[in-house]
C-alpha positions in Angstrom: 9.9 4.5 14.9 7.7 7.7 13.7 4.4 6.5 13.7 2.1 6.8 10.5 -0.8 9.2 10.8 -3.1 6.1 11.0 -1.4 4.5 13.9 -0.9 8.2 15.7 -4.8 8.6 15.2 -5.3 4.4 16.7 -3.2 5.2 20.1 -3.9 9.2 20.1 -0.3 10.3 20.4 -0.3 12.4 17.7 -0.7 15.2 20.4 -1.6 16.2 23.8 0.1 15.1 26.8 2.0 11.3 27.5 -0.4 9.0 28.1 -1.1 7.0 31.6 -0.6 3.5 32.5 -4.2 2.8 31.7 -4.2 4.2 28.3 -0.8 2.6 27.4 -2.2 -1.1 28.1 -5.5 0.1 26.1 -2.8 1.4 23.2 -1.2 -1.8 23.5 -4.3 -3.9 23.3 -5.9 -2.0 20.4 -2.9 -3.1 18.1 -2.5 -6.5 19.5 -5.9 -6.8 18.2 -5.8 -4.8 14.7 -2.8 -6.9 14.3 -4.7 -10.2 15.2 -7.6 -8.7 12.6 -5.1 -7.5 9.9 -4.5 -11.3 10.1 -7.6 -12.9 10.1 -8.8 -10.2 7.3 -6.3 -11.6 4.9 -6.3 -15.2 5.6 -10.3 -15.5 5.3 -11.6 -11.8 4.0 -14.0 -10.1 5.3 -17.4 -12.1 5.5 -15.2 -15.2 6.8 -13.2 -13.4 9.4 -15.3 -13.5 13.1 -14.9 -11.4 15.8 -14.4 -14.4 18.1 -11.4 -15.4 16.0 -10.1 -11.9 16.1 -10.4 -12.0 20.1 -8.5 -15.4 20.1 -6.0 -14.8 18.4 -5.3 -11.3 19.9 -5.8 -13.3 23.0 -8.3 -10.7 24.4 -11.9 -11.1 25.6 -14.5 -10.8 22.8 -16.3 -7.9 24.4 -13.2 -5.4 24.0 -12.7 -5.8 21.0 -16.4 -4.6 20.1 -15.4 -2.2 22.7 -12.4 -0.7 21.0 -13.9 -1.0 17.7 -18.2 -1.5 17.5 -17.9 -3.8 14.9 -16.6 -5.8 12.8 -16.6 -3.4 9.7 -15.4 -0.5 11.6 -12.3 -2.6 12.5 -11.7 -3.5 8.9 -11.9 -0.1 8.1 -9.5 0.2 10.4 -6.9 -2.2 9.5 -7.0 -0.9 5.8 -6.4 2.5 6.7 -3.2 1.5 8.3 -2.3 -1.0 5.6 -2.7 2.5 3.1 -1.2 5.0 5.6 1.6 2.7 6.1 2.3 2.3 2.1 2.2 6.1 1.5 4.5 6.8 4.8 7.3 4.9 3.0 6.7 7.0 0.1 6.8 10.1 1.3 10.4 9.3 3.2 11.8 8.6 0.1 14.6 10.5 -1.1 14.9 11.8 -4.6 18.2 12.0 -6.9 18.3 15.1 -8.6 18.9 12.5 -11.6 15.2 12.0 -13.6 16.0 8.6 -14.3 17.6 7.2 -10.9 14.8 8.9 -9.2 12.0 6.7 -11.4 14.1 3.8 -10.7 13.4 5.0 -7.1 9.8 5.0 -6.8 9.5 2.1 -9.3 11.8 0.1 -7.0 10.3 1.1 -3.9 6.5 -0.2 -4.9 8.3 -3.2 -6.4 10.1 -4.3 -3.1 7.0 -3.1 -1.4 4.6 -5.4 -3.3 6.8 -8.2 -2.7 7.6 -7.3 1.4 4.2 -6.7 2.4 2.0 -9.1 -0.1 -0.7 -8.4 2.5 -1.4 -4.9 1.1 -2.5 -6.5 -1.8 -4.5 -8.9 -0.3 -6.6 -6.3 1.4 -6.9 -4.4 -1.6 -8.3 -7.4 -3.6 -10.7 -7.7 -0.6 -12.4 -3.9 -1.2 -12.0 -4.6 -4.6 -14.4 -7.5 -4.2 -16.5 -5.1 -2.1 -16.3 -2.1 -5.0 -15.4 -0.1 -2.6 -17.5 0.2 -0.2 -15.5 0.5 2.5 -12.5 2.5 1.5 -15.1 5.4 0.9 -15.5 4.8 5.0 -11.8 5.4 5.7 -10.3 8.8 6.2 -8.8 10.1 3.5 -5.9 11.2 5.3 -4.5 8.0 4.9 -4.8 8.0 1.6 -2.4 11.0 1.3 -3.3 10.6 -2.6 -1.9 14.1 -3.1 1.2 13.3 -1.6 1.6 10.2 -4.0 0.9 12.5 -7.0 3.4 15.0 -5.7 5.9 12.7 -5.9 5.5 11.1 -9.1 4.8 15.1 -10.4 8.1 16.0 -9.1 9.7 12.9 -10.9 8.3 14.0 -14.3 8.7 17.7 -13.4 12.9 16.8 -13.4 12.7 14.8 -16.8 10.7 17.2 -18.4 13.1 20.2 -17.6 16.0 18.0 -18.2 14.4 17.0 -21.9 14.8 13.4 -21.3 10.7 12.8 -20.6 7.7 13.7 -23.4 5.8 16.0 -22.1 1.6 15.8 -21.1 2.0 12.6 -18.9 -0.1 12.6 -16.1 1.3 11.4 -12.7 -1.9 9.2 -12.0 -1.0 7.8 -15.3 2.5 7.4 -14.2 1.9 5.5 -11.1 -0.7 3.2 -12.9 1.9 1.9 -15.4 4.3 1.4 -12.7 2.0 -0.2 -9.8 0.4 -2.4 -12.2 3.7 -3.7 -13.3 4.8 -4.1 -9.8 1.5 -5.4 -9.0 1.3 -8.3 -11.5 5.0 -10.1 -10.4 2.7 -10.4 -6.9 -0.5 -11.0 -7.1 -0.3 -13.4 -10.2 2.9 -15.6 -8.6 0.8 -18.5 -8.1 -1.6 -18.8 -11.5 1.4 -17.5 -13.2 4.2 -19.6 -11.8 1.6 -22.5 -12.3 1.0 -21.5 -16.1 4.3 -21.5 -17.2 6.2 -24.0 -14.5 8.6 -20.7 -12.6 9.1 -19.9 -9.4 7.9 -16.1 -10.4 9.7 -15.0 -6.7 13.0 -16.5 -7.3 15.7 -14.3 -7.3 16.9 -14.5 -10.5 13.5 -13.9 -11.7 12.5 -10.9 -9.6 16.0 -9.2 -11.1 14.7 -10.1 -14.6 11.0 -8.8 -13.6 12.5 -5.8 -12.0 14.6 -4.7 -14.9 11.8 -5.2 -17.8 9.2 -3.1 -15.2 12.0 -0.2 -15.7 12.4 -0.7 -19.2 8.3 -0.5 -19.9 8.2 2.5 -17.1 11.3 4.7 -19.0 9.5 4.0 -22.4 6.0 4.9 -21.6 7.9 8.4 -20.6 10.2 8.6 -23.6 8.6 7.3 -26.6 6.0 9.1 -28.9 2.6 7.9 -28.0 -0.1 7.0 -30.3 -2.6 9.7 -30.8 -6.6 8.6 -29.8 -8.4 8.1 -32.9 -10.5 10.8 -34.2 
């Protein structure tokens, strides 16, 4: 499998020349233990995740992890920048129908099953949300490939704008933020909002339903008239 920038920055085999024995078992020790932390970090966030858990459960002595990583903050850093460089990675493999509309369904779709496959993105996110920040500032922004993301969504509004089927002046930040917080909501609510009103919010029957009123609000937040800002 190509390896996202993040993880070819981790093991340093973006270039140069094949590594050696010695650096292969470090490779293979640094992601047994971002793994192990990319755990831990989820299940008990940041102040409650402990380097001696990490090290346990990576089975690996304590000292190498603070070896690999200095500390525990720099590791989290780590494990969010390959949570975001993994996210963006799928997006930029995606490939877009010449169709405006299939290809909305196709970004929409893809943060949708995203969300739902990897509910430990959002996890994370909720973490450094908690944290305002702070550390996301920390991570390389290469990872973040947030021009790459509003490429994408551009090019989608690009094709129903010459095509006269989307209203012109969206913004592709705008875009995305309708469509992720949609997405976003069927996951990160499933619990208070399955409680609230008695449904399994994952079921099947229910992510179709979910998934086809998401593309509904998306196509009409492109295609109808919106309300001027008051004066």
């Amino acid at each position: 499998m190509k390896k996202t920038g993040a993880e070819a920055r981790e093991t340093g085999q973006a270039q140069g020349p094949k590594p050696n024995l010695n650096e292969l078992r470090s490779q293979e020790t640094r992601q047994r233990i971002l793994a192990a932390a990319h755990a831990q970090f989820v299940a008990n966030g940041l102040e409650g995740t402990r380097m001696e858990a990490i090290a346990l459960s990576a089975g690996v002595n304590k000292s190498l992890v603070y070896r690999h990583f200095g500390n525990r903050e720099t590791l989290y850093c780590t494990v969010l920048d390959r949570a975001y460089a993994q996210i963006r990675a799928g997006e930029s493999a995606l490939e877009l129908p010449d169709d405006p509309h299939e290809a909305l369904a196709r970004v929409v779709d893809y943060t949708f099953d995203y969300y739902i496959a990897n509910p430990d993105f959002l996890v994370l996110v909720g973490i450094e949300n908690l944290n305002k920040g702070e550390f996301l500032r920390r991570v390389d922004k290469a990872g973040l490939n947030v021009d790459n993301l509003k490429g994408i969504y551009r090019k989608v509004l690009d094709m129903g704008m010459e095509q006269g089927v989307f209203r012109r002046g969206v913004d592709p930040v705008d875009l995305y933020f309708v469509a992720s917080s949609l997405c976003w909501y069927t996951v990160a609510t499933q619990y208070t909002f399955g409680i609230t009103f008695e449904t399994d919010v994952l079921s099947k029957e229910n992510l179709a339903s979910r998934r086809r009123i998401i593309h509904t609000a998306v196509r009409g937040f492109l295609t109808e008239p919106q309300p001027e800002a008051p004066g």
